[in-house]
Every structure is written in structure tokens, then in C-alpha cells.
C-alpha positions, 0 to 999 in steps of 0.5 A: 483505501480511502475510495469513498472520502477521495471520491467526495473530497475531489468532487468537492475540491473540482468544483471549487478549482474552475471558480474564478473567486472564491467567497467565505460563503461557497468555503463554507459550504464546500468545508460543510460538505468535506466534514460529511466525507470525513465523518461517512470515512468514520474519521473520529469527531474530534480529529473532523471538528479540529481539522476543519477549523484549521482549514476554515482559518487558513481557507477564509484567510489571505492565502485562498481568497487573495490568491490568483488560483483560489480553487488551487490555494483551497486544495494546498490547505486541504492538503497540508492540513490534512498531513499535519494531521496525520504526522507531517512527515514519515517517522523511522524505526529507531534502532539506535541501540546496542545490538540486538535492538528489541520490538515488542509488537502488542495489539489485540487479537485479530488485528494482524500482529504475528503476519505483521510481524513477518512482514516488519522482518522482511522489511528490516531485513531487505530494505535495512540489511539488518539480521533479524531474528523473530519470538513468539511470547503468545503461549495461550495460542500454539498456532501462532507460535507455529505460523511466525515458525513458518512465516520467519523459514519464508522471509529467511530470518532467524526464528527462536522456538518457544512453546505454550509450556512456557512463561511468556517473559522467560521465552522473551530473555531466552530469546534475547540471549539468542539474538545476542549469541547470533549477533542479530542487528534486531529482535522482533518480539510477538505477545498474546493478542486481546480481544480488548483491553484486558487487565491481566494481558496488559499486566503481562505484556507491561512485564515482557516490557520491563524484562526486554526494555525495547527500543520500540513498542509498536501498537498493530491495529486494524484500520478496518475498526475505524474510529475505533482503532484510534481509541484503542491505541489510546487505550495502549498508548496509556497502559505502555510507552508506545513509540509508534502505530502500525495500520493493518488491513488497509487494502479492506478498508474504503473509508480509511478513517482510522489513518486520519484519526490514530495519530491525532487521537494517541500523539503516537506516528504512524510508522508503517501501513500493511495492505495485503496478506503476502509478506512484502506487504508492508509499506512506511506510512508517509502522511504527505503522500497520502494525503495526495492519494485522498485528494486525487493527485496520485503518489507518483514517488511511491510508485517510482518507489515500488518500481525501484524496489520490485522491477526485476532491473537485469530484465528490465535492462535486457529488454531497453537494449533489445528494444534500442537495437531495434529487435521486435517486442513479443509476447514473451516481453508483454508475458514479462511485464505482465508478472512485474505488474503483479510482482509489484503489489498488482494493478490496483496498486499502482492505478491507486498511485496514479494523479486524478484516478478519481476521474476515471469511470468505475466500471473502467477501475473494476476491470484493471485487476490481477485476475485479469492480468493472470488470464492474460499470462495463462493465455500466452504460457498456452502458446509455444515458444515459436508462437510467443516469439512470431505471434503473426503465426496465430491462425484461427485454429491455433487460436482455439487451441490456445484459448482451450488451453488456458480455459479461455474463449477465441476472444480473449485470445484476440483481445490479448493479441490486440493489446500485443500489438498496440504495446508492440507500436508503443516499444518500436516507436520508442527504438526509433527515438520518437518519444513523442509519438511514445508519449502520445500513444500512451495518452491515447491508450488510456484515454481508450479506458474511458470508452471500456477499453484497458492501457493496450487498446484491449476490452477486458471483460 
């Protein structure tokens, strides 16, 4: 999310920080071409016309054009201005109430509700300890009903059947009996999507609101709509006392318009953003955080975050003592990290949370992503345990029996031994404590990415 706004808005911002002064003349112009970059994002008119003021006034004030750091001081205004726009600080679910805290999720149809649904359930469940059990009150679509069936086995929360026989507000008390008699902490209530702001559908879901009597009511939008997820949140936030926003589909969506737009527009947080289709999918929207993704300075608490959430830490802990007591890395270890990775929300993922992304070459992004990731593990699962253990004993004709087994070429298995063996210098550098020389090959491995190579040393093709 957010490729093409952070790319204009970072150039714009480099050129400014090497200025030695700034004028109220080159802010002008620099902000002229920030509204571009946020009108091509489709931020909404409104939310680009307030925002730019506000940056005007404080850019044209003492704080950037007094301050020792001009080009610095902008990118702070930029910054904070942004985040003041999008909500300052993460918003929390409320769940303050008498178990089971009831969620009623409305939003049109297509925008992602019944997965997202699965997906908050997941998040309450692992994250807040809570006992969830999830309704689907869609009885004009059995396949929904029968997809948060599935989805709610899979994340292993309590599901309550219902069926398209029924009436929407009796499954939702049914359900609430249900929730009270299994002492679920949360229940998470699905409704009938709309193709857009139907009378008869609001009249129903404004129904199921005054039966449950929610403690949240959020509104999932696809932030792929743009400007338009905003206005129909709007359009929600008027009909029903909304308590907070979730942005669907952000991993489709470049210019990330919606996400800047939705909490100016409707006066309701953003609460969570989904970028993907698994389950764990589902991440609390910080505005400050992002706000440093789309100016290039990475999100580097979120990814220790993601690190500390998904990294399998009796793994992680096994291969620190390993490599202390000074025991060779293999290709089962490189195998190990490789699946992290994945586990992790994939390459993309975190490359995007990385400082100055921006900075590195297309075709260099294009090539870190999970498809390369899983040739790399289908390479080493076609070796045998000996060979995963001593890799020296790859010969050539061991080579291309690996690279027939895995449906790859001989190169790919050279590429992947070279990446091996850089990541081997990097773990045998760090056992003899020369974190220095661990930190300089690291630097070396990705300045190596400029020139087409990938973290390892490797080309990935």
C-alpha cells in the first residue's frame, strides 16, 4: 500500500533535506507537488485541501524555516500532519463491558466482512486471550454462513450455526444466549453485505443494533474503493453509531487514498487494517507509524512487532546456542529462516517496514518475494539430510539431481548455495563475537541489492 504516494512524497521531501534554507517560495512549491501525490493516491479533495494548509502554516512558520535542519524540520510537519490526520494515535477495541462484549461488523457486500470477521476473532483470541464465539445474521447468502462455519473451525473459536430460514435479529439474541451460556468474553456478530446504502438493509441491520446493543460497531470498507470507502463510511456512520472503521484489502491497493481520507471524512479511528487473505491478516492501524511508511522512514516497532508475535522463539533460541558454542549453520537453519520469513506476512512485508525502502531500485523490490523464498525451500527439501547438514558434499552431479527434484535449473541450486554460504560467514562471525564484522557484511549484503543481487549475495531471477 501507499507505493506511488511514498515514492513522489520522498523524492519530493530528498530534495528538500540537502537545502541548506529553505524559502516560503521552493515550500510552495514542494507542497504543490505533495497535493499532486495525494490527489493521484485518490486522498479525497477535502482531507488534501485541509491538509496542506496545515502543513503551509506550520511549514512558513518558525519551525522549518528557523530551524538549523530546514529539510528535516519540513519532513517532521509532513509527518505529524499527516498522523494528526489519520487519528494521531491507535484506537483499541472497547471491550469494557459485562461478558460477552458484542461486535456488530456492517459494510457493503464485497468489502471482505465474513473473512475479516475471522480474521478479528483470530486477533482477540491469540493476541487478548479472549473466548470468542462468532454469528452470521447474512441469511440472504447461505455461503457466507457457511464460509465463517469454516473460517471460525480454522482459527478454533466457538461458531453459532444459523441458516437462511431464519430472521436475522432472532439468530443474533439466539446467539447471544449462546455466547452468555459458553461464557464467551466476545461475540463477534456478521450482517448482510449491501451493494450500497440500501434502505431496507440499514433498516435491518439498525434492528440487529437495537436487539444486541453492541459495545462496537465497526464499519469494513475496501480501501481499494479509494475516496469512495470514505464517503460510504459516511454514509454508515450516519445511519448507525459507528465506533470505528476497518480498511480491507490494503495489500492491493498502491495509492493507499482511503486510509488518509476515512477518519477525516467520518470522525470515526481506524481500528484495524487487513492486507491479505490468511487469517493472521489483520494488523491495529497506527497512524503515526504509517505515516513514517509513506515518507520512507520504515516501521521498524511494527516489524519487531511481527518479529515477536510470529518467530518461532524455542527455534530461534536453539540456533543463538548453536551458533554461540560455535557449531556450523546449515542449510536445515538457512531452510528454518526462510519459512520465518514467510511465517511472518512474506518478504514484501517486511522490506516495506524496512527505513528508506524507497531508495532501492524496482527491479531490486520485485525480485524479494515469497515465490522466490519457496523455490529456495523446495531447492534445500530436495537434498538429503546429509547434504542439508554438510553442503560441501554437492558435486555436480548431486547438483542436478537437486535442481530435477525441485523442478529447478543447476543454477538456481548454485545461486541458493552462494546465498548459503554468505549467511554461514555472517552466523560464524557472530560466534566469535565480531558483531562488528556481522554488521558490516550485513551492509554489504544489501548494498549487493543495488547492483541485482538479493541479502546473501545471491541473484534471484
Amino acid at each position: 500500500m501507499f507505493e506511488s504516494l511514498s515514492q513522489r512524497l520522498s523524492s519530493t521531501i530528498e530534495r528538500l533535506r540537502g537545502r541548506a534554507r529553505l524559502t516560503e517560495e521552493n515550500i510552495r512549491e514542494s507542497l504543490r507537488e505533495v497535493r499532486i501525490a495525494l490527489l493521484e493516491a485518490d486522498v479525497a479533495l477535502p482531507v488534501v485541501q485541509a491538509l496542506i494548509e496545515r502543513i503551509k502554516v506550520r511549514a512558513v512558520g518558525q519551525d522549518v524555516l528557523k530551524s538549523l535542519t530546514p529539510g528535516q524540520a519540513l519532513v517532521r510537519v509532513v509527518r505529524d500532519e499527516m498522523t494528526a490526520v489519520m487519528g494521531t494515535v491507535n484506537t483499541d477495541l472497547n471491550l469494557a463491558a459485562q461478558p460477552p462484549a458484542v461486535v456488530l461488523m456492517a459494510g457493503l457486500q464485497g468489502a471482505g466482512k465474513t473473512t475479516t470477521t475471522a480474521k478479528l476473532a483470530r486477533f482477540l483470541k491469540e493476541r487478548k486471550k479472549k473466548k470468542v464465539m462468532v454469528v452470521s445474521c447474512d441469511v440472504y447468502r447461505p455461503a457466507a454462513i457457511e464460509q465463517l462455519r469454516v473460517l471460525a473451525e480454522q482459527v478454533e473459536v466457538l461458531f453459532h450455526p444459523s441458516s437462511g430460514e431464519q430472521d436475522p435479529v432472532a439468530i443474533a439474541r439466539s446467539a447471544l444466549d449462546a455466547a452468555k451460556k459458553n461464557f464467551a468474553d466476545v461475540l463477534l456478530v456478521d450482517t448482510a453485505g449491501r451493494l450500497h446504502v440500501d434502505a431496507a438493509m440499514m433498516a435491518e441491520i439498525k434492528a440487529l443494533h437495537a436487539a444486541l446493543n453492541p459495545i462496537e460497531t465497526l464499519f469494513v470498507v475496501d480501501a481499494m474503493t479509494g475516496q469512495d470507502a470514505a464517503n460510504t463510511a459516511k454514509a454508515f456512520a450516519e445511519a448507525l453509531p459507528l465506533s470505528g472503521v476497518i480498511l480491507t484489502k490494503t495489500d492491493g491497493d498502491a495509492r493507499g487514498g482511503a486510509a488518509l481520507s476515512v477518519r477525516y471524512i467520518t470522525g470515526r479511528p481506524i481500528k484495524f487494517i487487513g492486507a491479505g487473505e490468511k487469517t493472521e491478516a489483520l494488523e491495529p492501524f497506527h497512524p503515526d507509524r504509517l505515516a513514517q511508511r509513506i515518507l520512507g522512514m520504515g516501521d521498524v516497532l511494527s516489524l519487531v512487532e511481527q518479529v515477536e508475535q510470529k518467530v518461532d522463539q524455542e527455534k530461534a533460541q536453539k540456533l543463538a546456542d548453536k551458533v554461540m558454542k560455535g557449531k556450523r549453520f546449515d542449510l536445515n537453519d538457512m531452510r528454518d529462516q526462510l519459512q520465518q520469513m514467510v511465517s511472518m506476512g512474506g518478504i514484501g512485508s517486511l522490506i516495506d517496514k524496512l527505513p528508506s525502502v524507497n531508495s532501492l531500485p524496482e527491479h531490486v523490490k520485485a525480485k524479494a518475494n515469497d515465490k522466490e523464498v519457496l523455490r529456495m525451500v523446495a531447492i534445500i527439501n530436495s537434498m538429503t539430510k546429509k547434504e542439508r547438514r554438510h553442503p560441501d558434499l554437492l558435486n555436480g552431479s548431486r547438483k542436478a539431481r537437486v535442481a530435477r527434484g525441485s523442478g529447478t535449473q543447476p543454477a538456481d541450486v548454485n545461486r541458493l548455495l552462494k546465498q548459503y554460504t554468505q549467511m554461514e560467514k555472517m552466523m560464524s562471525k557472530l560466534a566469535g563475537g565480531g558483531i562488528k564484522g556481522l554488521m558490516r557484511t550485513m551492509s554489504n549484503a544489501m548494498k549487493g541489492m543495488g547492483g541485482g543481487g538479493f541479502p546473501g549475495g545471491g541473484t534471484m531471477r
